[in-house]
TIMI-929148 format. One record per residue (C-alpha): residue in one letter; x, y, z. Coordinates in Angstrom, 1 decimal, always signed. Example, Ala and Ser with C-alpha at 12.3 -4.5 7.8 and 13.67 -1.06 7.14 Angstrom:
REM residues 2
ATOM  resn      px      py      pz
ATOM     a   +12.3    -4.5    +7.8
ATOM     s   +13.7    -1.1    +7.1
REM end
This chain:
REM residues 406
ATOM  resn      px      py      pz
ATOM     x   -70.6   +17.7    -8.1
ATOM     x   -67.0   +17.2    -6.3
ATOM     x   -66.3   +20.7    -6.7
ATOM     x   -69.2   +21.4    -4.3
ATOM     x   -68.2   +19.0    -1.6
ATOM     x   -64.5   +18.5    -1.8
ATOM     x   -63.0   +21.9    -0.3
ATOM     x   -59.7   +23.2    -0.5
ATOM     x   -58.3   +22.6    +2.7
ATOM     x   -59.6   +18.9    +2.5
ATOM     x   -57.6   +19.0    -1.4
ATOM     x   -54.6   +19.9    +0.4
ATOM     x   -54.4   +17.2    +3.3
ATOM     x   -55.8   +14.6    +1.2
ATOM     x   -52.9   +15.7    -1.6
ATOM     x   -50.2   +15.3    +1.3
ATOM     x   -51.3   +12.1    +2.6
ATOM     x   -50.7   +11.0    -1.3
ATOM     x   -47.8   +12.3    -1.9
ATOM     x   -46.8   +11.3    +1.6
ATOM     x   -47.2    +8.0    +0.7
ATOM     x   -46.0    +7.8    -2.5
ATOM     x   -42.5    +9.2    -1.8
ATOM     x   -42.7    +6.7    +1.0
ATOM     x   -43.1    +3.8    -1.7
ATOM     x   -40.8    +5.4    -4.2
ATOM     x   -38.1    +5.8    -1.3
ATOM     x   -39.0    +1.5    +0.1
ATOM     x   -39.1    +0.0    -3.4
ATOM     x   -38.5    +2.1    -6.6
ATOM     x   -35.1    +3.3    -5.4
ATOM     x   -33.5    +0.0    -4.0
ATOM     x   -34.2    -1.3    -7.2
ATOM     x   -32.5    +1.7    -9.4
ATOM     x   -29.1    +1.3    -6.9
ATOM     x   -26.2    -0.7    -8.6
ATOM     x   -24.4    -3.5    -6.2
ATOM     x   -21.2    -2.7    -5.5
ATOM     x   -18.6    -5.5    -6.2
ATOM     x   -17.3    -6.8    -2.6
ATOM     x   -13.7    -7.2    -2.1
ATOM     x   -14.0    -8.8    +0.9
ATOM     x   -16.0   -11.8    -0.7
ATOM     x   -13.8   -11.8    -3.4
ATOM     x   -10.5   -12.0    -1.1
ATOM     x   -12.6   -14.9    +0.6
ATOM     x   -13.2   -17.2    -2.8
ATOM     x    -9.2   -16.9    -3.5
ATOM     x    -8.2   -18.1    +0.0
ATOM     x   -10.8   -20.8    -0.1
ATOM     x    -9.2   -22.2    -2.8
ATOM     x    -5.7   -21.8    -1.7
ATOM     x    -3.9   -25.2    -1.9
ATOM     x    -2.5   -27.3    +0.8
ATOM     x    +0.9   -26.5    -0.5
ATOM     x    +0.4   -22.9    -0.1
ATOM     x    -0.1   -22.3    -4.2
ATOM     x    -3.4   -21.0    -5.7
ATOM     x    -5.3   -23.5    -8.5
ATOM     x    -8.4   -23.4   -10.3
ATOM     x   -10.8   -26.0    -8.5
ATOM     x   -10.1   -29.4    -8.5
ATOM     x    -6.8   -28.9   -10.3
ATOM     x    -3.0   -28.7    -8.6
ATOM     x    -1.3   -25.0    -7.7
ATOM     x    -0.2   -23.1   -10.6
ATOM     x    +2.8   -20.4   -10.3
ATOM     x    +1.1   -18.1   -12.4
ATOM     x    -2.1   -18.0   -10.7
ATOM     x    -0.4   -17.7    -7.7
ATOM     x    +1.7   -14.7    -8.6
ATOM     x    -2.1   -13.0    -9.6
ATOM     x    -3.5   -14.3    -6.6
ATOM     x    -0.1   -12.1    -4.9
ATOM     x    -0.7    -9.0    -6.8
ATOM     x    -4.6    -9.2    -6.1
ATOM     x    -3.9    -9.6    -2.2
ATOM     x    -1.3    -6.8    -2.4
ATOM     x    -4.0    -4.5    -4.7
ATOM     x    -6.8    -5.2    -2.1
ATOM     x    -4.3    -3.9    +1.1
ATOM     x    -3.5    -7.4    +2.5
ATOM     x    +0.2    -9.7    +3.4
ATOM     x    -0.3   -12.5    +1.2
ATOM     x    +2.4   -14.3    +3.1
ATOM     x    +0.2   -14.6    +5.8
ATOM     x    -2.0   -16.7    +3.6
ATOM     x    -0.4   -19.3    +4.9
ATOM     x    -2.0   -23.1    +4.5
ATOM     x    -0.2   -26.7    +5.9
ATOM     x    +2.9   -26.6    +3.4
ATOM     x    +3.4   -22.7    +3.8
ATOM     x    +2.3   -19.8    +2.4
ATOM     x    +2.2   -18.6    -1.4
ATOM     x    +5.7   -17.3    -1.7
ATOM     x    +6.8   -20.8    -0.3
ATOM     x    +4.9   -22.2    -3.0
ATOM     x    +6.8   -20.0    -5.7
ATOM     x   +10.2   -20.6    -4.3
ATOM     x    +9.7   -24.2    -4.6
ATOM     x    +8.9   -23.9    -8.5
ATOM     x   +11.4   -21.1    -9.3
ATOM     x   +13.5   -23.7   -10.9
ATOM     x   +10.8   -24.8   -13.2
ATOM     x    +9.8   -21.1   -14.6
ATOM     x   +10.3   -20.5   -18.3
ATOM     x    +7.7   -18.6   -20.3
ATOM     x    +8.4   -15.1   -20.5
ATOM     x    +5.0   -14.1   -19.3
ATOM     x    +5.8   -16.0   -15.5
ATOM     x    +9.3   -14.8   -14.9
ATOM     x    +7.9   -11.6   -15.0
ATOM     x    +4.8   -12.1   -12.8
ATOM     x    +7.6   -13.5   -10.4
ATOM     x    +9.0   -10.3   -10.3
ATOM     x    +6.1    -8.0   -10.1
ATOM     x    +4.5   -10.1    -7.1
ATOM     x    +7.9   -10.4    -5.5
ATOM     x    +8.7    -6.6    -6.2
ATOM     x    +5.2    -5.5    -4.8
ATOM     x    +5.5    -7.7    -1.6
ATOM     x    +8.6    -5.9    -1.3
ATOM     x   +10.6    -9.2    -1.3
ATOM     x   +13.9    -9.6    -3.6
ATOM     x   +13.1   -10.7    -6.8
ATOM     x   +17.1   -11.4    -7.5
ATOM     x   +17.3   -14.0    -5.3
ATOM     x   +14.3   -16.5    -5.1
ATOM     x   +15.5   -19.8    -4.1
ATOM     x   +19.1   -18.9    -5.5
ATOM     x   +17.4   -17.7    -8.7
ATOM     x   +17.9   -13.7   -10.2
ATOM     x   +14.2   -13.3   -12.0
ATOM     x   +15.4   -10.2   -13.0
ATOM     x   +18.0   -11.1   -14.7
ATOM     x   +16.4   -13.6   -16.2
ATOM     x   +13.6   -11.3   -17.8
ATOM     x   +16.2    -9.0   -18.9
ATOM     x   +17.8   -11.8   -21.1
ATOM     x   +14.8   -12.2   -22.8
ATOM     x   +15.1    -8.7   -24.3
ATOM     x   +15.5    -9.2   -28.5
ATOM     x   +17.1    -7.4   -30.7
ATOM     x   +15.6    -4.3   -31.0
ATOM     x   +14.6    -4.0   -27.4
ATOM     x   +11.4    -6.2   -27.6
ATOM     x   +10.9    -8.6   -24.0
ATOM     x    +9.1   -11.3   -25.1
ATOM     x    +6.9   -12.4   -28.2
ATOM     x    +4.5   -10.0   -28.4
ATOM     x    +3.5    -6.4   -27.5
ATOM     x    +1.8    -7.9   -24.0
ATOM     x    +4.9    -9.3   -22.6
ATOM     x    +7.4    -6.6   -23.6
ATOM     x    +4.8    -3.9   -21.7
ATOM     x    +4.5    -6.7   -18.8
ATOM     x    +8.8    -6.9   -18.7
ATOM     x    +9.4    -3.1   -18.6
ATOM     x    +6.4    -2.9   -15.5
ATOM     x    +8.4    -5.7   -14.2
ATOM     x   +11.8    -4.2   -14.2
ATOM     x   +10.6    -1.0   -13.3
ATOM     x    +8.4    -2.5   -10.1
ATOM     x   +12.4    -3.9    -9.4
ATOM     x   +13.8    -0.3    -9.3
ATOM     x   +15.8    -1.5   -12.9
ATOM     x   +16.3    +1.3   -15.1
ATOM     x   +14.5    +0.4   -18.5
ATOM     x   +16.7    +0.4   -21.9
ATOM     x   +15.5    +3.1   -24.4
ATOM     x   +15.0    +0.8   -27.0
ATOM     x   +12.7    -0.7   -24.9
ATOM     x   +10.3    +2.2   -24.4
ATOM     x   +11.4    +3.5   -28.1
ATOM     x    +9.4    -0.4   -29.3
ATOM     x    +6.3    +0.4   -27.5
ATOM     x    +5.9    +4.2   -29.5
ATOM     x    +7.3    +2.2   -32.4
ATOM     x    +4.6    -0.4   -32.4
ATOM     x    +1.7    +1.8   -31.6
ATOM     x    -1.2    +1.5   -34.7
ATOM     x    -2.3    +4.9   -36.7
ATOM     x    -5.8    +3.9   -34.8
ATOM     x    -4.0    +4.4   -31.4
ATOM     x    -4.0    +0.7   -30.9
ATOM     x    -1.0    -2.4   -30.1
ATOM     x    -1.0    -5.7   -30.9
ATOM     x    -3.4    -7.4   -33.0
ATOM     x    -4.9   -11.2   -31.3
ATOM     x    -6.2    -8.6   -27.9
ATOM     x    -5.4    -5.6   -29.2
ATOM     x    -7.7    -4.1   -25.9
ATOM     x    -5.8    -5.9   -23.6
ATOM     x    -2.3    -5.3   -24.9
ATOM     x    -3.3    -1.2   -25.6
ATOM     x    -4.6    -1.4   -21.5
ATOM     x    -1.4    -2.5   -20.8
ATOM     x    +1.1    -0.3   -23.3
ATOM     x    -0.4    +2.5   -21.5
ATOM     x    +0.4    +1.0   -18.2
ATOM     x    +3.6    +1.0   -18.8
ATOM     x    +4.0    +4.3   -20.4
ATOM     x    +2.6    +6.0   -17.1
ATOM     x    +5.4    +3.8   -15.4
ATOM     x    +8.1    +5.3   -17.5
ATOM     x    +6.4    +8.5   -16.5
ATOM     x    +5.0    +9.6   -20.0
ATOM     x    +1.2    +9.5   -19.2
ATOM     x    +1.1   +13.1   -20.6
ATOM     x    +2.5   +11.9   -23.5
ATOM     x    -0.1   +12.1   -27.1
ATOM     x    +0.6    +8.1   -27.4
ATOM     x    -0.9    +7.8   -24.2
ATOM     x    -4.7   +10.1   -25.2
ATOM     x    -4.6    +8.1   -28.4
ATOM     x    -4.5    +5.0   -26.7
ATOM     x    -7.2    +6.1   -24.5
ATOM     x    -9.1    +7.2   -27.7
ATOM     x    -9.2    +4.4   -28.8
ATOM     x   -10.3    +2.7   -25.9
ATOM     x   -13.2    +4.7   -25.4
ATOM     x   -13.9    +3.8   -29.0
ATOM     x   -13.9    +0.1   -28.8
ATOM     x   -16.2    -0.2   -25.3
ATOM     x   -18.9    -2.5   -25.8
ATOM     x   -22.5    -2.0   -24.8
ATOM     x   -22.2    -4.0   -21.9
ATOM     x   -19.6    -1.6   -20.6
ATOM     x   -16.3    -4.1   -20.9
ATOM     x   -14.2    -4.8   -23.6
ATOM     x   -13.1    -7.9   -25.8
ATOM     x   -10.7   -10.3   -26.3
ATOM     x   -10.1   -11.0   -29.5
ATOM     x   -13.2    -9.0   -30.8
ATOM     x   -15.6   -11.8   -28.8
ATOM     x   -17.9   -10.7   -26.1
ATOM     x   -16.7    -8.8   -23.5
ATOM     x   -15.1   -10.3   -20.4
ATOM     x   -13.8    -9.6   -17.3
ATOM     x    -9.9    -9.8   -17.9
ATOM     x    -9.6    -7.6   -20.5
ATOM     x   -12.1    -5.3   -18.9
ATOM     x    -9.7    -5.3   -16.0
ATOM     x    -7.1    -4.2   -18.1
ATOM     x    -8.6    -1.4   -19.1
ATOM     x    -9.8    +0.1   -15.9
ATOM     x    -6.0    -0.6   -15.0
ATOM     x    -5.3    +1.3   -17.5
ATOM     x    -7.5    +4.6   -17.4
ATOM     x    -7.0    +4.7   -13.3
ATOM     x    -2.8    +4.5   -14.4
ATOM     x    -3.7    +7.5   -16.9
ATOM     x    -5.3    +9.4   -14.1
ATOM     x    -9.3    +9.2   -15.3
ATOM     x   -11.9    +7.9   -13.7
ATOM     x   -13.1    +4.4   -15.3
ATOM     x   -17.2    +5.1   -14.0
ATOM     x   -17.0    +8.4   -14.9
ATOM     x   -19.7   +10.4   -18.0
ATOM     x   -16.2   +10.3   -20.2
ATOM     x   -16.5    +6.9   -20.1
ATOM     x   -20.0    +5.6   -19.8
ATOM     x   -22.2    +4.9   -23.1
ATOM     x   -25.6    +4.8   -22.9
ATOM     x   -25.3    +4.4   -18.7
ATOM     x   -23.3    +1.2   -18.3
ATOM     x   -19.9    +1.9   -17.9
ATOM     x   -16.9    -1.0   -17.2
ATOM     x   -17.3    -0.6   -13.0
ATOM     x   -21.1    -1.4   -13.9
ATOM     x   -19.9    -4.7   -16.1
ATOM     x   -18.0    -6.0   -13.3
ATOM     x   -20.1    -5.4   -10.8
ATOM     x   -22.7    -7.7   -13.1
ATOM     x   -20.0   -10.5   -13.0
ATOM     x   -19.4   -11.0    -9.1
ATOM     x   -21.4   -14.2    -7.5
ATOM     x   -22.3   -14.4    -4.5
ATOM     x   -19.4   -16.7    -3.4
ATOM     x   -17.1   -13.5    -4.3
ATOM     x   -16.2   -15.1    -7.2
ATOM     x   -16.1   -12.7   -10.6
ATOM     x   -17.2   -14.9   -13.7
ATOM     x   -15.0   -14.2   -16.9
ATOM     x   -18.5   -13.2   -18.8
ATOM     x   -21.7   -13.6   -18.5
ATOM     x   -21.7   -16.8   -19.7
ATOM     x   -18.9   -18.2   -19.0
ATOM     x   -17.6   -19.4   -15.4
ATOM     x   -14.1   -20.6   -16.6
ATOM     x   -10.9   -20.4   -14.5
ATOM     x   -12.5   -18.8   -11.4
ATOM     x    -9.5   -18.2    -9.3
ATOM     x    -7.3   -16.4   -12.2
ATOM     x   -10.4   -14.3   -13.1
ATOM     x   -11.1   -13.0    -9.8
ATOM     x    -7.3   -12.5    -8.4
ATOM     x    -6.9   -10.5   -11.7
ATOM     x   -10.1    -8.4   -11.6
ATOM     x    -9.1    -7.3    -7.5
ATOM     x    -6.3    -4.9    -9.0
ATOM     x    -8.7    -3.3   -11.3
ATOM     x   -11.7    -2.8    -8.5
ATOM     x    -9.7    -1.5    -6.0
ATOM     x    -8.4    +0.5    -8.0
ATOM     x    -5.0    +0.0    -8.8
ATOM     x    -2.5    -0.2   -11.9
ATOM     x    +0.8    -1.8   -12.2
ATOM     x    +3.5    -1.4   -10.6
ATOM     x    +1.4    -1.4    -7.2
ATOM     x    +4.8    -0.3    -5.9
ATOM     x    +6.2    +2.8    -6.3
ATOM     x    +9.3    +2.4    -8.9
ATOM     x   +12.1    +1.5    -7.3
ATOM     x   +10.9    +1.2    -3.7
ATOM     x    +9.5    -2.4    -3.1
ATOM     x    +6.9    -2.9    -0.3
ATOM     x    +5.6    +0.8    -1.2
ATOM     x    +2.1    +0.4    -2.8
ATOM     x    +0.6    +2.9    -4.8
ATOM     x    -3.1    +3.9    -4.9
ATOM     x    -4.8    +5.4    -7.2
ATOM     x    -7.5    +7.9    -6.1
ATOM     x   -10.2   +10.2    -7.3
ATOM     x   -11.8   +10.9    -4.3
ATOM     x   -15.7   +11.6    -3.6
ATOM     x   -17.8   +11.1    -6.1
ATOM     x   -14.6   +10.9    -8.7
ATOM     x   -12.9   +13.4    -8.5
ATOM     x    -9.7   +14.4   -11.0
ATOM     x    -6.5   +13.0    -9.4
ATOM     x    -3.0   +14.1   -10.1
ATOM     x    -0.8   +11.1    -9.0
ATOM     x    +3.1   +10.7    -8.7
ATOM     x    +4.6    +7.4    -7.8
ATOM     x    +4.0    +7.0    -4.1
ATOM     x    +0.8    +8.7    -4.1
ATOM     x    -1.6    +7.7    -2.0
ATOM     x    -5.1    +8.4    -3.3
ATOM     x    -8.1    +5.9    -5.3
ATOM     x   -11.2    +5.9    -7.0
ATOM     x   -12.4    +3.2    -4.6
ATOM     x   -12.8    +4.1    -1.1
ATOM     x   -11.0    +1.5    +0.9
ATOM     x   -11.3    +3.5    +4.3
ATOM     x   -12.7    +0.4    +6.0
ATOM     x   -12.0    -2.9    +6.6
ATOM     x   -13.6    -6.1    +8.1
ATOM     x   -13.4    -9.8    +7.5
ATOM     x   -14.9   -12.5    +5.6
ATOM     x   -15.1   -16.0    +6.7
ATOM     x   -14.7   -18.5    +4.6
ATOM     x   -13.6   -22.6    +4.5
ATOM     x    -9.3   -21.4    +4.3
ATOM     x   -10.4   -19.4    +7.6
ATOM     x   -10.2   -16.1    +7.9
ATOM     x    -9.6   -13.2    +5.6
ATOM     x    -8.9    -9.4    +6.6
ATOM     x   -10.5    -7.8    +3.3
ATOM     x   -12.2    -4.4    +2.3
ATOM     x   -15.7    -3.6    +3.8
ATOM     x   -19.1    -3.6    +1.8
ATOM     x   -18.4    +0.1    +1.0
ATOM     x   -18.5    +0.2    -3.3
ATOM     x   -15.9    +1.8    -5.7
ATOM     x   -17.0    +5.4    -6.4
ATOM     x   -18.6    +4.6    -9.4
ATOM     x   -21.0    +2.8    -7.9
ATOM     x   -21.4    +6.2    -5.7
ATOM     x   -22.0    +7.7    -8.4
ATOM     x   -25.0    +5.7    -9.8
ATOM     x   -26.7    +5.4    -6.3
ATOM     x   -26.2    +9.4    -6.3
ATOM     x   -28.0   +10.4    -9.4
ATOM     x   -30.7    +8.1    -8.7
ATOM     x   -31.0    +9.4    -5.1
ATOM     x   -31.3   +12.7    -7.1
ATOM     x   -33.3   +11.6    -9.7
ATOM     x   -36.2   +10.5    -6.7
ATOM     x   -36.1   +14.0    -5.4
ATOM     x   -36.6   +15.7    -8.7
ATOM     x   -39.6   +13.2    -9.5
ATOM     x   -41.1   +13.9    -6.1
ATOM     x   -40.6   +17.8    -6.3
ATOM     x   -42.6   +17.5    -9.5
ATOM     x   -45.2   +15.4    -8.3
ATOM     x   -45.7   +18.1    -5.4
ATOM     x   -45.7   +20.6    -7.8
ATOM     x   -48.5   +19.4    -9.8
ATOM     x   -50.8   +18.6    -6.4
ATOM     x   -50.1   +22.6    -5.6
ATOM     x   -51.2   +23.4    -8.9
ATOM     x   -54.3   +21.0    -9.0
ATOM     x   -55.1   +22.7    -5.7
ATOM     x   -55.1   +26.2    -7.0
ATOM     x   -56.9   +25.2    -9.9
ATOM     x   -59.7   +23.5    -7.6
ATOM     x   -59.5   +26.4    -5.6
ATOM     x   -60.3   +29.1    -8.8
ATOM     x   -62.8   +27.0    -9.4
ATOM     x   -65.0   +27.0    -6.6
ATOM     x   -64.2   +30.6    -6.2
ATOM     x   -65.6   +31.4    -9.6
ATOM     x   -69.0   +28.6    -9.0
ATOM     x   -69.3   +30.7    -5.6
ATOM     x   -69.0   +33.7    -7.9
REM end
């Protein structure tokens, strides 16, 4: 029989050798594999300036610069802790781009990215290329204190002019309570996207404690898909209006990869970090690779973890962070703030065919943290266990020799 041959103090050494080299596979192989990838702002920084025009504008690829894109492209530099205007290609940098079209601008929606890049960069927004943007968003106010068409724009005008140290009309922040659904909601085409950004803008008019505000979230937290994002339109999530949202919960002071907002382990961190290619671009879904550029320059706010205004209200040029610390912890932010979710500590650059591009290092948002942290923790307790049962396999080897030499 074993029992007769096999010893205890052979049991023991051959049980450590085992477990020896078990945790020694589980650490090599089981737990790379159960450690999320961390979305790289450095690469992403690296796709946009690859794909920065001659003229010193931003375009999807293949097509001509597009003021829009380049104002997102702004706001996504500023968010990730780089100058865009020293993005500069052969016709000059991105504000030289915007200058030039100034004249052209019309939809609502533009004149106040103009602004909010301008504002963040801590340029004047009254007077590009002769033109007051400000102004010119503030005559787009309706009757009834509505900017714009829909609930999207209005919250997008009032960040705006609020990024421009404007004081903001009551009406105006009376028509975003007005406007807000029973079920927490606004808007009804994106109603995700334009509740992400209501309660942007409520947080900038300094009501984040307010109950319009923890419905909004409410619903939010209702409406998260099981991919972790959120929809557009009640399609598949995507990357956009997942942004948004993150925006949104970092600007209401919670942490977006935290429990309160993780169903069934995939959180909306998680669903972007599954969107990033390894060109730094960020896809707009899974399945879908559409308009690269705007995707990525918009997602940047979101994973560094930012909300609008990135200035502090009223001071341009003053950007504010949003932090939870290690392993998220609960922030209390004022406008100026410095703190994030994200840790940014480090820097380093990323080469790519624009030249090259200061960005963040390879270190990943806190979420990600998070994840790598339970599963580090998750290994131990499986290991403890495992050594547990070999000590109690050896006692019970042990008891029974001791009773056979009995």
């Amino acid at each position: 029989m074993i029992c007769d041959t096999f010893n205890q103090g052979n049991f023991l050494i051959v049980s450590g050798k085992i477990f020896m080299y078990t945790f020694l596979l589980l650490t090599l192989v089981v737990f790379p594999c159960l450690t999320v990838s961390a979305l790289d702002i450095s690469t992403g920084l690296g796709y946009l300036k690859a794909n920065q025009a001659q003229d010193g504008g931003f375009a999807e690829p293949g097509g001509a610069s597009v003021a829009g894109i380049t104002c997102r492209v702004i706001l996504g530099v500023i968010a990730s802790g780089q100058d865009p205007g020293s993005w500069a290609a052969a016709g000059g940098n991105p504000f030289d781009f915007l200058n030039g079209r100034a004249g052209t601008v019309s939809d609502v929606l533009d004149l106040e990215l103009y602004v909010l890049a301008y504002s963040s960069a801590g340029r004047d927004p009254r007077n590009i290329a002769g033109i007051d943007m400000v102004s010119a968003v503030k005559s787009r106010r309706e009757e009834g204190g509505r900017i714009g068409g829909d609930a999207y724009r209005h919250c997008m005008g009032v960040i705006a002019l609020l990024s421009a140290g404007e004081e903001v009309p009551p009406e105006c922040s009376e028509w975003i309570y007005d406007n807000q659904r029973s079920d927490g909601g606004w808007g009804d085409s994106e109603p995700a996207r334009d509740t992400a950004i209501a309660v942007e803008a409520l947080v900038a008019l300094g009501e984040r404690d307010s109950g319009a505000v923890e419905k909004a979230l409410d619903y939010l937290r209702n409406n998260i898909n099981a991919d972790g994002g959120f929809s557009a339109s009640g399609k598949g999530s995507d990357a956009r209006t997942t942004s948004e949202v993150i925006m949104a919960v970092t600007a209401a002071g919670e942490n977006p990869a935290s429990e309160e907002w993780t169903d069934q382990g995939i959180n909306p961190v998680d669903y972007l970090d599954s969107l990033q290619k390894d060109n730094g671009r960020i896809s707009l879904t899974a399945d879908t690779d559409s308009e690269p550029v705007l995707t990525t320059a918009s997602v940047l706010p979101a994973i560094a973890g930012k909300s609008f205004p990135l200035n502090a209200a009223g001071e341009p040029g003053v950007t504010r962070v949003n932090d939870l610390g290690a392993l998220g912890a609960g922030l209390n932010r004022g406008a100026g703030d410095t703190d994030s979710w994200l840790d940014t500590s480090a820097t380093s650059k990323t080469e790519s065919s624009g030249g090259e591009v200061p960005g963040r290092s390879e270190a990943g948002h806190t979420g990600n943290k998070v994840n790598q942290l339970n599963n580090m923790w998750f290994l131990v307790i499986i290991s403890i266990a495992y050594l547990l049962v070999l000590l109690l396999s050896g006692t019970v080897v042990k008891k029974i020799m001791m009773s056979r030499q009995a």
